[in-house]
N, C-alpha and C positions, 0 to 999 in steps of 0.2 A: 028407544035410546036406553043404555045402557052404563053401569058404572062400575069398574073394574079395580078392585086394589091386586098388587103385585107386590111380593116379597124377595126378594135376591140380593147375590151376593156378586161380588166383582171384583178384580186384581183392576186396581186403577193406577197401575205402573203405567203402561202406554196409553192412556187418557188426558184428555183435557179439562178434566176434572167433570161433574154431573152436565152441568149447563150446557145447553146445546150453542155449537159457535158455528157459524157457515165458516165451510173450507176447513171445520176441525172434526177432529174423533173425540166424541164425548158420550158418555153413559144413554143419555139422554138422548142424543142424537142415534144411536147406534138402537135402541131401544123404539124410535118413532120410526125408526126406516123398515124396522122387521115389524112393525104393526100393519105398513103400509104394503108390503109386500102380502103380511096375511088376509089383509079385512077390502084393501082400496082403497082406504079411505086416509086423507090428512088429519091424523090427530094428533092431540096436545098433550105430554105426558107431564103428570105433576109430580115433582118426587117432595117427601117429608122435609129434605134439607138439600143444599149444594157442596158436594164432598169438593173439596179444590183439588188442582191436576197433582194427580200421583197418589192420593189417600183411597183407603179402598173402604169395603161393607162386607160384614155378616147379614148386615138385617137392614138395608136399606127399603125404603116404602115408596110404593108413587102410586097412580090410580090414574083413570084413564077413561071418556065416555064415548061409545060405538055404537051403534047400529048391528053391529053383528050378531047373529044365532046361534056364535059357536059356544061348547061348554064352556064351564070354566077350566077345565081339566085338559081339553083338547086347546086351548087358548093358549094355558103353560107349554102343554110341549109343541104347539107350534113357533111358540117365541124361542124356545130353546135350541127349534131346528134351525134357527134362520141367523142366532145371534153367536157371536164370536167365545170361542171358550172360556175368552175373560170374564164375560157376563154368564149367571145359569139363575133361573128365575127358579125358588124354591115352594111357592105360594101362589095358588092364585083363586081371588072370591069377589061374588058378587058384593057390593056393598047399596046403600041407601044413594038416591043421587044428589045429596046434601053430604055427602061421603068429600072429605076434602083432605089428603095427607098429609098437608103441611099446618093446615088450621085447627085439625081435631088432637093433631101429637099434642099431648102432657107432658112427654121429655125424650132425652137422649141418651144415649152411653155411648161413649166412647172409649178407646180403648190404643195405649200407646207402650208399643214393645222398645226396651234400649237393649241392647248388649255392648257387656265392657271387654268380649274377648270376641275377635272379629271372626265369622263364619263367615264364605262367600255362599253357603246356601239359604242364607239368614238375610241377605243384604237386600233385595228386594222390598222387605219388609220390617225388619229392625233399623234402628240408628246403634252405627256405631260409635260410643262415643270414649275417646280412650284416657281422658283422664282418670284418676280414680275420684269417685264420689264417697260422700258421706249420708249414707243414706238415713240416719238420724235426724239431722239437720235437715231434709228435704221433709222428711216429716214432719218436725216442726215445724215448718213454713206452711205444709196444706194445712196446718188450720185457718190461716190467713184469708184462705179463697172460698170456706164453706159459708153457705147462708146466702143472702142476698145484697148483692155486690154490684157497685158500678164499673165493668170490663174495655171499659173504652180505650184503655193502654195495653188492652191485651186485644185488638182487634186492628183489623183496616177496613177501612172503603174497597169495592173490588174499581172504584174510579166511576162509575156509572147513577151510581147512585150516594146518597147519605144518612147512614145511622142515626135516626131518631132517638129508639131507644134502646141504650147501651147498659140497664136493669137487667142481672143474670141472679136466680139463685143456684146453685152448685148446693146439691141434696147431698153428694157422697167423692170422697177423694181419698184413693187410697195407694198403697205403693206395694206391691209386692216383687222380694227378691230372691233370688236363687241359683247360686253358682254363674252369677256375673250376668244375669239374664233377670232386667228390672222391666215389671207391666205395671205401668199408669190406670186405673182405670177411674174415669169422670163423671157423674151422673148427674145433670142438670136439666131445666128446666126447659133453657133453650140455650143454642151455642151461637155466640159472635163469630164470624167469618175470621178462621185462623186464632180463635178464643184459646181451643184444647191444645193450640200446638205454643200459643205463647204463656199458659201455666205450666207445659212439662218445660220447655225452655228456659224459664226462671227457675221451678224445682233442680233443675242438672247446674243451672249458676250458680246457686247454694251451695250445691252436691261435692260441688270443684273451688268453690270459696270466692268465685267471681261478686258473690252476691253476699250479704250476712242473711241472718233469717229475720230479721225484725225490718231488712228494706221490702219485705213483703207489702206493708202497710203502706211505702211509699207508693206504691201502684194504683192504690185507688184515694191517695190524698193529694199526690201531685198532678197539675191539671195537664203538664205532658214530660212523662218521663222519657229520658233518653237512656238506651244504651239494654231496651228489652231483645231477646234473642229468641226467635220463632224456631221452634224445632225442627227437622225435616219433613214433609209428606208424606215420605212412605212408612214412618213410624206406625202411624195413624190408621184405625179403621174403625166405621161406625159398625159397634156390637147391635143397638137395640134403638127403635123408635117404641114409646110407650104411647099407649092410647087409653 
């Protein structure tokens, strides 16, 4: 037996986000089916985190345990031959069988593209959002969310389960801008499900004066805020899993 980490990247526009669902196209699912076509065998694929439907990766991580004799090198590009142009595995190594992708990660990045001038080559992957923002004021607000924070107004249940523990520290938030074209980039410790998409969402409420900056603090004082605004999906793509 055998214990595999994988590095790849993916357009999760026509996805159902990582999670495998019967009767859906998911990362995951799409990823277990071309194992089983290479090796025979039913295996379980772990990834670092679950991107929800429509968010995509630079550097998304998962590992895997086989039986099989093949390289590691001929392992990649037999996943590559079998899986959809969405997905292209960029990495692939042996790892320790105590090797676990989601329990060894130390953090994340994330990373969320806006545009305030609409491209249809862009839309796939930007939000367009066409108010004008203040992007001053959006800064002053990420100070609000660095350090270690309780996120529970900035997350959901995916319905299946219950957050325990909703303790996030955020290391790094920063905003850069450029001729109408603003990237979020987030770097925390760990992400609540839909966490990154409802910090740029409150930052763009600021931005457009839906929000002031100092209701930043009402988010982690109030035990249930109303009227928070999740960003879109495909804004969103995981840059980095840290280990």
């Amino acid at each position: 037996m055998r214990n595999l980490k994988i590095e790849m990247e993916y357009d999760g526009t026509d996805f159902y986000g990582w999670q495998y669902q019967p009767d859906k196209r998911t990362i995951q699912g799409e990823i277990e089916r071309a194992l089983k076509e290479i090796t025979g065998e039913e295996i379980r694929v772990i990834g670092a985190g679950r991107t929800d439907q429509g968010v995509h990766a630079l550097g998304q991580v998962a590992n895997f345990k086989t039986n099989s004799l093949l390289s590691v090198a001929k392992f990649k590009d037999a996943l590559n031959a079998h899986l959809l142009p969405e997905i292209y595995i960029k990495e692939a190594m042996e790892m320790p069988m105590d090797f676990h992708s989601r329990f060894w990660a130390k953090g994340k990045i994330y990373q969320y593209k806006i545009m305030t001038r609409f491209s249809p080559l862009k839309r796939r992957y930007w939000w367009f959002v066409e108010y004008p923002l203040d992007i001053k004021k959006m800064e002053m607000a990420m100070c609000y969310f660095i350090g270690e924070r309780d996120f529970k107004n900035l997350s959901v249940s995916d319905g299946n389960d219950t957050i325990k523990n909703t303790i996030c520290r955020v290391e790094d938030l920063s905003i850069k801008e450029s001729k109408g074209d603003i990237v979020v980039n987030i770097m925390a410790n760990r992400f609540l499900r839909r966490m990154a998409r409802g910090i740029v969402g409150f930052l763009v409420d600021v931005g457009r004066g839906r929000f002031q900056v100092a209701d930043a603090e009402k988010i982690f004082s109030q035990n249930d805020l109303k009227g928070i605004y999740f960003a879109p999906a495909n804004g969103l793509c995981l840059v980095e899993v840290r280990y």
